[in-house]
C-alpha positions in Angstrom: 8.2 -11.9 -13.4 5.6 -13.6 -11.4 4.9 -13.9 -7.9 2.2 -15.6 -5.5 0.6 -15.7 -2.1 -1.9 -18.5 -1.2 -5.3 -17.6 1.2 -6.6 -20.8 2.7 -10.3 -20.0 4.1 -12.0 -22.8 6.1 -15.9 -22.1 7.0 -18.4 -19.9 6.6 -17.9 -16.2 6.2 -18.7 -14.9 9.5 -17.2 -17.8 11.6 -15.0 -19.2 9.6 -11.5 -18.0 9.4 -8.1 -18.3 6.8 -4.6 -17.6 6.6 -1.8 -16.2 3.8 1.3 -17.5 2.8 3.6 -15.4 0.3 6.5 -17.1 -2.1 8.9 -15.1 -0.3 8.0 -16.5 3.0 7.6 -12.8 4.9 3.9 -14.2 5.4 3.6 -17.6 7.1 0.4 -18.8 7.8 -0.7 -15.3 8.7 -4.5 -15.2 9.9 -6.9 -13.2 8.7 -10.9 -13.2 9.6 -14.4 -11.5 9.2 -13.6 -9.9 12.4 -10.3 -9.0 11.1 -11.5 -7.3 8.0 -14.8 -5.6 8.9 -15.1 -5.4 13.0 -11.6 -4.5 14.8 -10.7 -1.3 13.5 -7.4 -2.2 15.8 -6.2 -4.9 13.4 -4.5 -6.6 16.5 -7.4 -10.4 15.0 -5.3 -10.7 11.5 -4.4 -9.0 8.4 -6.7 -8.6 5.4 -6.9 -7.7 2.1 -7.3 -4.2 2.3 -4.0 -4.0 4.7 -2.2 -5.8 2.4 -3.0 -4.2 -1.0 -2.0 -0.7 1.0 1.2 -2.5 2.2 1.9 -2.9 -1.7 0.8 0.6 -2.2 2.8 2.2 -0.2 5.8 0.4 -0.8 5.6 0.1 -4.6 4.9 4.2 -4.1 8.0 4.6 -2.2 10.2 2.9 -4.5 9.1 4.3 -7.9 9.8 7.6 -6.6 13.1 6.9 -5.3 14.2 6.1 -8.5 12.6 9.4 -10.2 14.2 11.2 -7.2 18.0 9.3 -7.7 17.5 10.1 -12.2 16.8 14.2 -10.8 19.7 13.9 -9.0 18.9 14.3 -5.6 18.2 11.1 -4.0 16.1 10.8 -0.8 17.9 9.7 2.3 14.2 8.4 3.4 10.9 8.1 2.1 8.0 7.6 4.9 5.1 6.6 2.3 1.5 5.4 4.4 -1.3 4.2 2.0 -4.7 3.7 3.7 -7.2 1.9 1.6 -10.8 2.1 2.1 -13.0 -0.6 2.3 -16.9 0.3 2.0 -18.9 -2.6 2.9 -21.7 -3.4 -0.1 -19.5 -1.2 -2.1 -16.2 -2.4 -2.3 -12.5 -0.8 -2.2 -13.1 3.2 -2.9 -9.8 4.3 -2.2 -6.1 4.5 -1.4 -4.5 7.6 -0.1 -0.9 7.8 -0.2 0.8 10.4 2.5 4.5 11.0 2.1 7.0 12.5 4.3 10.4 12.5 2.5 14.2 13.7 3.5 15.5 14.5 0.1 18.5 17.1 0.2 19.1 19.4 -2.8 15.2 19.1 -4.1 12.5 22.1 -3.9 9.5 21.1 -2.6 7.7 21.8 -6.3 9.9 19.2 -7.8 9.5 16.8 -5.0 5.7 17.2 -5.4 6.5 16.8 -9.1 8.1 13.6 -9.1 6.0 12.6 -6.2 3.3 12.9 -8.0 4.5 11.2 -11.0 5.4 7.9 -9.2 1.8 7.8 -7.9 0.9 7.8 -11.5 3.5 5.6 -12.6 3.7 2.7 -9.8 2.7 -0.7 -11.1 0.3 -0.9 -7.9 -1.0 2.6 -8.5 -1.5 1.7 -12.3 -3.4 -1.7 -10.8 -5.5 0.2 -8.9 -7.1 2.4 -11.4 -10.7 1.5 -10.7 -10.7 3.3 -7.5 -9.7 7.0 -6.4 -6.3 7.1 -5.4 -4.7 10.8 -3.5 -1.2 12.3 -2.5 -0.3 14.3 0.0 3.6 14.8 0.2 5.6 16.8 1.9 9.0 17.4 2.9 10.3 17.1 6.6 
């Protein structure tokens, strides 16, 4: 299974400025800048690649332990997963940190952490991410 974005950049790297498209269309011509990625700590100027790799952090997260969670038998009624992603400037990405609120009747809170924990192993993302720290906290509302 394959799937593909395209970044279009036009000019230099401080002025110049580029947008994303994804295959499935959710990102259509979406800008994203210098400014975007290493001056408005807002993110209101664009998205950027940190952003988007925690968007498929937390997401990826979220549904590898839903399905751990439905095979223990006690399936969430919601996961709230939030991946931040740091970005150190002459460094590089140093890490993502996952926190995890779930509503998941009929589960402890050792096995959640558990399973929890074993989906941040076991994600594709978190598995693509290995170079770089990433942490859990989870907890259950």
């Amino acid at each position: 299974m394959d799937r593909h974005a395209t970044a279009v950049w036009q000019g230099t790297l401080k002025e110049g400025k580029g947008v994303i498209d994804t295959q499935s269309g959710a990102l259509k011509a979406l800008p994203y800048s210098f400014k975007g990625r290493f001056e408005d700590e807002s993110g209101k100027s664009g998205t950027n690649p940190e952003e988007l790799i925690a968007a498929a952090h937390a997401a990826c997260f979220a549904m590898q332990l839903s399905h751990f969670l439905a095979e223990n038998g006690t399936p969430a009624t919601k996961l709230d997963a939030r991946a931040v992603v740091t970005l150190v400037p002459g460094t590089g990405i140093t890490g993502s940190a996952i926190t995890l609120v779930g509503t998941v009747p009929g589960v402890d809170d050792a096995k959640f952490k558990e399973l929890a924990e074993q989906a941040k192993s076991g994600c594709p993302v978190s598995k693509a991410l290995g170079a770089i720290n990433v942490s859990l906290d989870a907890k259950l509302a």
